[in-house]
C-alpha positions as CSV (number, residue, x, y, z in Angstrom):
1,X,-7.7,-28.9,1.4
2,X,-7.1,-27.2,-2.0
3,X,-8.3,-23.6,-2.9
4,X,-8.4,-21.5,-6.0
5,X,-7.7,-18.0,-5.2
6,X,-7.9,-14.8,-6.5
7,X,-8.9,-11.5,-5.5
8,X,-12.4,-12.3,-4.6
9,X,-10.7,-15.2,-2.6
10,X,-8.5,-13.0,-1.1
11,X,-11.6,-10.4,-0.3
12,X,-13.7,-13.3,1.2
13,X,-10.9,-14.5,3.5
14,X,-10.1,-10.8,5.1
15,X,-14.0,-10.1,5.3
16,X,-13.7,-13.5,7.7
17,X,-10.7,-12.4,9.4
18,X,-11.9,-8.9,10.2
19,X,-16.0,-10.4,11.1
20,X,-14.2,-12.5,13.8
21,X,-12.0,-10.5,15.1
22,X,-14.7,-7.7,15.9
23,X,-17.5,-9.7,17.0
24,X,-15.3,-12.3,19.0
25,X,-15.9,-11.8,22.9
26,X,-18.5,-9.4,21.7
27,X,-21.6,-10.4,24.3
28,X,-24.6,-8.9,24.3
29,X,-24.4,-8.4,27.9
30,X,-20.9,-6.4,27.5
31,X,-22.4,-3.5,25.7
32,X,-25.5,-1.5,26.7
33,X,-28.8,-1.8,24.4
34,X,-28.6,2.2,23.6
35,X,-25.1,1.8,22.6
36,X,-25.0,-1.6,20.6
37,X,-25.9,0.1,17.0
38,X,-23.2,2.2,17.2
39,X,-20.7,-0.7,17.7
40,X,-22.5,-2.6,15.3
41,X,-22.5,0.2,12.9
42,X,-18.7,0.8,12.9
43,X,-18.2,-2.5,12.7
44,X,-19.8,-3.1,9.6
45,X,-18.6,0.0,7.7
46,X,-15.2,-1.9,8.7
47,X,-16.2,-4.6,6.8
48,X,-17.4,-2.6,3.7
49,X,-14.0,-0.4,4.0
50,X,-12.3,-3.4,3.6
51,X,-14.1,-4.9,0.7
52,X,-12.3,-4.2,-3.0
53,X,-9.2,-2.7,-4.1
54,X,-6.5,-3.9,-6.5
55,X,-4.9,-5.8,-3.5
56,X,-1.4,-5.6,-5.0
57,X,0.4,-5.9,-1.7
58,X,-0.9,-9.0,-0.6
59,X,-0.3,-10.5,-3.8
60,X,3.2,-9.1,-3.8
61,X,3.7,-11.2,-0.8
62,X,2.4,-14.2,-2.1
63,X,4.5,-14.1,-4.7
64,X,7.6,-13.3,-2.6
65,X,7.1,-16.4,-0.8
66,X,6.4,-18.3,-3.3
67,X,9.5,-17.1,-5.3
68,X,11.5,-18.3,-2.6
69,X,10.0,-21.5,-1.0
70,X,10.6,-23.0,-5.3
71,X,14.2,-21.7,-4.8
72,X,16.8,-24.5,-4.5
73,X,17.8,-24.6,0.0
74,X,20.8,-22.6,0.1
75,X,23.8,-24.0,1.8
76,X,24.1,-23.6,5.8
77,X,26.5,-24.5,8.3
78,X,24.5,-27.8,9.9
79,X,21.4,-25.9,11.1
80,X,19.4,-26.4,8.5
81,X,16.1,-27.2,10.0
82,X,14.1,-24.7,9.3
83,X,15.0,-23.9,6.1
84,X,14.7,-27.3,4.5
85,X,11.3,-27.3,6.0
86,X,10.3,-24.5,4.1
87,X,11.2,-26.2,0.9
88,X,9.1,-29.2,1.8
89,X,5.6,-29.8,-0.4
90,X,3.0,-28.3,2.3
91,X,-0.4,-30.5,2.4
92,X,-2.1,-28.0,4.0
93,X,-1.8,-25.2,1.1
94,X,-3.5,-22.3,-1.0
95,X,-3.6,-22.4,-4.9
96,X,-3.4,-19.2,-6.3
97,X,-3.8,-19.0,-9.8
98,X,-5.1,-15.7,-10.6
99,X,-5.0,-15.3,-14.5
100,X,-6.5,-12.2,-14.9
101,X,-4.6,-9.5,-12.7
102,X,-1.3,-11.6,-11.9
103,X,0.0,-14.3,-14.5
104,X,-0.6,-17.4,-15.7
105,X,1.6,-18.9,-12.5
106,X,0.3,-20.7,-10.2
107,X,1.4,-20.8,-6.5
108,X,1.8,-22.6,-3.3
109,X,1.4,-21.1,0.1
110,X,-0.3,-22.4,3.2
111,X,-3.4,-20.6,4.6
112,X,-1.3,-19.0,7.2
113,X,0.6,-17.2,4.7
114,X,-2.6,-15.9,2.8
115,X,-4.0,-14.6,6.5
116,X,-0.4,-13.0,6.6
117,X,-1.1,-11.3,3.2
118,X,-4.7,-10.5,4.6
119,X,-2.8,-8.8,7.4
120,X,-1.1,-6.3,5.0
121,X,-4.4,-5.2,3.2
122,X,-6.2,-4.8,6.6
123,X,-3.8,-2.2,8.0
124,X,-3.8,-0.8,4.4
125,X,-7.8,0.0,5.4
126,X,-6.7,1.1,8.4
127,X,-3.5,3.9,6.6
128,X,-6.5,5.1,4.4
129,X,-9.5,6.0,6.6
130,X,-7.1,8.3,8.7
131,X,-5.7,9.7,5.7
132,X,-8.8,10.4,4.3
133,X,-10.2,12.3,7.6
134,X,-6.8,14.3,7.1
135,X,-7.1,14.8,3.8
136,X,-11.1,15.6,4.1
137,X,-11.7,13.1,1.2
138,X,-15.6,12.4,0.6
139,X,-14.9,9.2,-1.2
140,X,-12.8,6.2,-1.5
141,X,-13.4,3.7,-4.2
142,X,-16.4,4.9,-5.1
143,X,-18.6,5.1,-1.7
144,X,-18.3,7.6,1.2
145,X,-15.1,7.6,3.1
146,X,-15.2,6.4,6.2
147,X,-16.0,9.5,8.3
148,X,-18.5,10.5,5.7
149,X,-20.3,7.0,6.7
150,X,-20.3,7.1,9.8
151,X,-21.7,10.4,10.9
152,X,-24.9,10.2,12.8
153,X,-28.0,12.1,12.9
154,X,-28.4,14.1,15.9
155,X,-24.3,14.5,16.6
156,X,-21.6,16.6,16.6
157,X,-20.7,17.2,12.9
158,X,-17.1,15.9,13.8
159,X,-18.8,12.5,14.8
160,X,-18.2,10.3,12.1
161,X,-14.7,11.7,12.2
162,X,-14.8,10.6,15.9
163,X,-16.2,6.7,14.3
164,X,-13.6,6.7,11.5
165,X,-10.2,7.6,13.7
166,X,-11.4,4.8,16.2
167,X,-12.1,2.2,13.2
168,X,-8.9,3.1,12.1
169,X,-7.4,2.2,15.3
170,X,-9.4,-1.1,15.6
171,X,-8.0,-2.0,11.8
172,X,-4.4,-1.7,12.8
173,X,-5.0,-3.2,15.8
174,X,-6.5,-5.7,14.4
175,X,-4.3,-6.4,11.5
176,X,-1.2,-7.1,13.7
177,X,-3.6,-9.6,15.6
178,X,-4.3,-11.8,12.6
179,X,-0.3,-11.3,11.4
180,X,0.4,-12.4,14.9
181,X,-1.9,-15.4,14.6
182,X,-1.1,-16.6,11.0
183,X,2.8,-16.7,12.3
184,X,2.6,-19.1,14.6
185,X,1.8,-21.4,12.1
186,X,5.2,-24.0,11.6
187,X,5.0,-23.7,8.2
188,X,5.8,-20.1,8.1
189,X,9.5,-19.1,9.4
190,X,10.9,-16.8,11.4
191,X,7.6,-16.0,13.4
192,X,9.2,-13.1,15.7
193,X,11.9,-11.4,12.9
194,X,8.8,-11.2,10.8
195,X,6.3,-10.0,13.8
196,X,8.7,-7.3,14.2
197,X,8.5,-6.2,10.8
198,X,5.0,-5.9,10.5
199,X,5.0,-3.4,13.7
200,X,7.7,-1.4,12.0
201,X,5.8,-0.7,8.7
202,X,3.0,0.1,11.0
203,X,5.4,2.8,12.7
204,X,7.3,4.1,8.9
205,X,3.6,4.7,7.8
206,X,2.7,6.8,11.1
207,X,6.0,8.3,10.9
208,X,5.6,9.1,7.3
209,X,2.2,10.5,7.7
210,X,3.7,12.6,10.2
211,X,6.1,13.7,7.5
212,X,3.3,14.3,5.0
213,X,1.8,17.3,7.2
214,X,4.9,18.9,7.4
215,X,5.8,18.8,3.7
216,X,2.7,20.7,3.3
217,X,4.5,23.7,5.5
218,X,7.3,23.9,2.9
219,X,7.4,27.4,0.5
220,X,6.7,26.4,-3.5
221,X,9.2,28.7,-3.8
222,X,12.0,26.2,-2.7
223,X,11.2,23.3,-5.6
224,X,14.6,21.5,-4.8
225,X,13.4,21.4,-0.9
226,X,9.8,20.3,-1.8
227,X,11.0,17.3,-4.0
228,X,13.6,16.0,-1.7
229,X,10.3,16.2,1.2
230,X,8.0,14.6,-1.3
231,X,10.5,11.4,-2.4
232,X,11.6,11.1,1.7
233,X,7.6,11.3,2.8
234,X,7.3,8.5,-0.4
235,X,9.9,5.9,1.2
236,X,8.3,6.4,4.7
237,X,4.5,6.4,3.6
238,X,4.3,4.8,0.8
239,X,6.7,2.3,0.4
240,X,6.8,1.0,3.8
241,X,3.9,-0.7,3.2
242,X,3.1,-1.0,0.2
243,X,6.5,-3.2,-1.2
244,X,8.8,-3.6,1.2
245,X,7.0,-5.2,3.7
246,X,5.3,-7.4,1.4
247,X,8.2,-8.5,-0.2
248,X,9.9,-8.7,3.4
249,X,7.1,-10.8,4.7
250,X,6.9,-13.1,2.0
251,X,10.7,-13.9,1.6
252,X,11.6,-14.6,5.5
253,X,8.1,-16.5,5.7
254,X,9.6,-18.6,3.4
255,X,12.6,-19.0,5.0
256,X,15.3,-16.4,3.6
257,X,17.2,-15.2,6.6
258,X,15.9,-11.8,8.2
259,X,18.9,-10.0,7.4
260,X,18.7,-10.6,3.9
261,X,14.8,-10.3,3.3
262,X,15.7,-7.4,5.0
263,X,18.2,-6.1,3.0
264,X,16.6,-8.0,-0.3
265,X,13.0,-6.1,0.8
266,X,14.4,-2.5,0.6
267,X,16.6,-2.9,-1.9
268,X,13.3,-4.0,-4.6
269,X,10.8,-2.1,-2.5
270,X,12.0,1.2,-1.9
271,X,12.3,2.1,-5.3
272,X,9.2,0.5,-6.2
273,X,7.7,2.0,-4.1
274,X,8.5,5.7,-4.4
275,X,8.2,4.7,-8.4
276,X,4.4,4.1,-7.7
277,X,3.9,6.6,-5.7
278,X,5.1,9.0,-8.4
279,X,3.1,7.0,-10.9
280,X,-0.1,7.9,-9.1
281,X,0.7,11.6,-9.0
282,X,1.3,11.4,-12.8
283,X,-1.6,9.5,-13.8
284,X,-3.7,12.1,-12.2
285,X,-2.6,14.6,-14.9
286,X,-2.0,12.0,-18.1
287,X,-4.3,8.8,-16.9
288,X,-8.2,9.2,-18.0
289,X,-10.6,9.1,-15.4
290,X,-11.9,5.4,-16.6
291,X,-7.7,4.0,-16.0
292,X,-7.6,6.1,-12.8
293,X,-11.0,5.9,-10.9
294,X,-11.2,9.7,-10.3
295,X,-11.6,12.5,-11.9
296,X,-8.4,13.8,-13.8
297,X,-6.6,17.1,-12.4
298,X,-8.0,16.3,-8.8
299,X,-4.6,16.7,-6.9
300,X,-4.6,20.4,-8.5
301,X,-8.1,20.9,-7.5
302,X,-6.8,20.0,-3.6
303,X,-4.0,21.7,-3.9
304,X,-1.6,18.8,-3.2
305,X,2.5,19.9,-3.0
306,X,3.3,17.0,-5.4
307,X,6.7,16.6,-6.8
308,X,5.1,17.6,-10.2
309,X,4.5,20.5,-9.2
310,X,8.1,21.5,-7.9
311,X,9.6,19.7,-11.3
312,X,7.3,22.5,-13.1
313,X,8.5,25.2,-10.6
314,X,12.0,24.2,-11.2
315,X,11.6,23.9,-14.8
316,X,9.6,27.4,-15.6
317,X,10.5,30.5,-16.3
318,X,10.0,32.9,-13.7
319,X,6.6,34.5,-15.1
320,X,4.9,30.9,-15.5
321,X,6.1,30.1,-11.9
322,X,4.5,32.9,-10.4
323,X,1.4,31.9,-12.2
324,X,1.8,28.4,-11.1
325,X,2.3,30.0,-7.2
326,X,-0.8,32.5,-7.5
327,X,-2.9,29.5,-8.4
328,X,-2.1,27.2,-6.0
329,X,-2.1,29.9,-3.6
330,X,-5.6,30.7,-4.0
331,X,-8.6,28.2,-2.0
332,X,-9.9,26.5,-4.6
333,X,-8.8,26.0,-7.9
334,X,-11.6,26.5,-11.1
335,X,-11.7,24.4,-14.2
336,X,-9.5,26.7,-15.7
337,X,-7.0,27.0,-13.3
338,X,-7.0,23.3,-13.1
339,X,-6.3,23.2,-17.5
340,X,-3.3,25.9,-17.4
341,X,-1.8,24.1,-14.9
342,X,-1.8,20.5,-16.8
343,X,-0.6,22.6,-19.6
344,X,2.7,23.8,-17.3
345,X,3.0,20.7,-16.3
346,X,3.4,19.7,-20.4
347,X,5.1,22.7,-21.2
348,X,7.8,23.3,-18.4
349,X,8.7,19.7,-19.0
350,X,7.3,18.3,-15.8
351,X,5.7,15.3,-16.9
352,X,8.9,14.3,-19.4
353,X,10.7,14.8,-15.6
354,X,8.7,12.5,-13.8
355,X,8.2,10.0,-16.5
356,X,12.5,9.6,-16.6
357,X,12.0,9.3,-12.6
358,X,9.8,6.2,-12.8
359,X,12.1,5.0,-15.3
360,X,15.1,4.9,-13.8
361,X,13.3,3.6,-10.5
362,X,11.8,0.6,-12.2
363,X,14.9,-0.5,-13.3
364,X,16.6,-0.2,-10.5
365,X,14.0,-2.6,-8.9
366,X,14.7,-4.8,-11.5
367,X,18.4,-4.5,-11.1
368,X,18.1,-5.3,-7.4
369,X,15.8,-8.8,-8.1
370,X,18.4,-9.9,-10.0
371,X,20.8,-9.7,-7.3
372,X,18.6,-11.7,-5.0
373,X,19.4,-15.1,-4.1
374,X,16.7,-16.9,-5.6
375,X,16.7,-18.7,-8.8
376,X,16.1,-17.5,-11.6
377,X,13.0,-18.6,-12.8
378,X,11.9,-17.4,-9.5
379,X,13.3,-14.2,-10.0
380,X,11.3,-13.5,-13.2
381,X,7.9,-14.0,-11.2
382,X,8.7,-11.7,-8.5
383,X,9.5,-9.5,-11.0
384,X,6.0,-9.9,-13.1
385,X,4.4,-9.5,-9.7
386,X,6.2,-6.1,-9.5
387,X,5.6,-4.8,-12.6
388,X,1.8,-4.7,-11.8
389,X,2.7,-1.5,-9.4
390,X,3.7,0.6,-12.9
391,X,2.3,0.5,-16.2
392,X,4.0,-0.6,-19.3
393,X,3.6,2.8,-20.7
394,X,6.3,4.3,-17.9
395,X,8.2,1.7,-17.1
């Protein structure tokens, strides 16, 4: 059975995954009448939580896979079983041809693989309801966060943050479930290597949330300290999860030994991902709010320790970085505050900073697919795919 997918594809098939996975062994008779809306009501803002988004990290996978299943089998020492069955035709397969938001390519993969990339997006849910209680953000994507959601009438006002941390929990949980599932398929390799992985980016992103919080504890007045936080709480947050274990996923699904997707994985992903990291934090001072989804300035409004910020306190003189302390020193920053800022950021040479950063990073993701042992027309997919993380503008 054939399928054309795309993101909506891709949105339909996790809204099945997750549907089951709650509601299976869910009996009427195993939870109390009184209690059964509040199940139910978690449950469904799962399914809502999980619905849209740009799902770049399951479509990095794809691609990943893809990019190496084409590749010609590479030579081996007489065991060569499972890797020339990965670079068999599959029958039972996925077409992906998504014109609009990945290229004109079209790929390859069997359903197991697109649960696998399902997987990835899930726990993505997962990473941003917590963060969202942490960071006390009333939105995401354009609805009420999670916690906001799911606060009931006549409760504790903490009781939709009591909902959310628990739908969090059920997400991850839940997201290694269908990863474990979709593995033992034989047409995806290496089934406990890539298990494995998929509980390690689950533990990088708790350890780097873990780092996040403490970041926050570090003096503005020790810029060079704050930055080299900020691009360490990046590999461990960010790009954990968002490119290296899609890319890692992908290429050992498709049969690249686990060492190297290993090794292949970080070398692309880390500075991928630390480059869009950066590229978010820069966009909410140069993006519009129609390119960015939210409104410009907000990570001054919050008061966010961004790297920005310490390339401005680093690049001041010693007047403007006092002002730029005093302001983000103060609870809440005004409409004002918010435009001097932006206009330190310009001035101190901030932004010129970061956009030399994401540069340099780009390229040295580029540089590192060109070392990877697939072919080469391979190699310019997976580096299409990648470029969706950055815009033209800064790469």
């Amino acid at each position: 059975m054939q399928a054309r997918v795309d993101n909506r594809v891709i949105d339909r098939r996790i809204a099945e995954l997750c549907e089951k996975w709650m509601y299976r062994n869910n009996h009427s008779w195993e939870v109390t009448t009184n209690l059964q809306p509040t199940l139910e009501k978690v449950f469904n803002e799962g399914l809502a939580a999980n619905s849209g988004g740009k799902r770049l990290r399951a479509l990095l996978a794809l691609t990943a896979f893809e990019s190496y299943q084409k590749s010609p089998a590479p030579a081996t020492n007489g065991s060569s079983k499972a890797i020339t069955q990965n670079h068999k035709n599959h029958t039972n397969a996925v077409k992906i041809n998504n014109l609009s938001q990945i290229s004109s390519t079209v790929y390859n993969v069997p359903d197991a693989m697109l649960d696998l990339a399902c997987a990835i997006e899930i726990y993505q849910t997962s990473a941003l309801i917590h963060d969202d209680i942490i960071d006390d953000s009333p939105l995401r994507r354009g609805r009420p966060s999670a916690h906001v959601a799911l606060q009931q009438e006549n409760a504790p006002d903490n009781s939709g943050t009591g909902l959310a941390l628990m739908l969090g929990n059920m997400l991850a949980t839940a997201s290694a479930d269908i990863a474990a599932n979709a593995l033992k398929s034989p047409e995806l390799q290496y089934a406990d290597a890539n298990l494995h992985t998929f509980l390690r980016m689950q533990r990088a992103v708790e350890i780097g949330q873990t780092l996040d919080l403490g970041a926050e504890t570090i003096s503005l007045e020790q810029p060079d300290e704050l930055i080299n936080a900020s691009l360490n709480v990046f590999a461990w947050k960010t790009a954990s999860y968002t490119t290296i274990a899609p890319l890692g996923l992908g290429l050992c699904a498709a049969g690249m030994a686990p060492e190297a997707a290993h090794q292949a994985a970080h070398d692309i992903g880390l500075p991928l991902g630390i480059a869009f990291q950066l590229t978010d934090d820069l966009l909410d001072v140069i993006g519009t709010s129609q390119t960015t989804g939210k409104p410009i300035g907000g990570d001054i409004r919050e008061g966010k320790h961004t790297v920005l910020l310490a390339d401005a306190l680093k690049s001041s003189n010693k007047a403007e970085s006092n002002k730029l302390i005093g302001m983000y020193r103060q609870p809440n920053r005004t409409d004002a505050d918010v435009r001097a800022v932006l206009g330190l950021f310009a001035s101190s040479g901030a932004i010129d900073i970061s956009r030399k950063r994401i540069h340099d990073l780009w390229n040295q993701a580029k540089s590192a697919i060109e070392k990877t042992d697939i072919a080469s027309t391979s190699r310019a997919e997976l580096t299409a795919a990648c470029a969706r993380f950055i815009p033209d503008k800064l790469k």
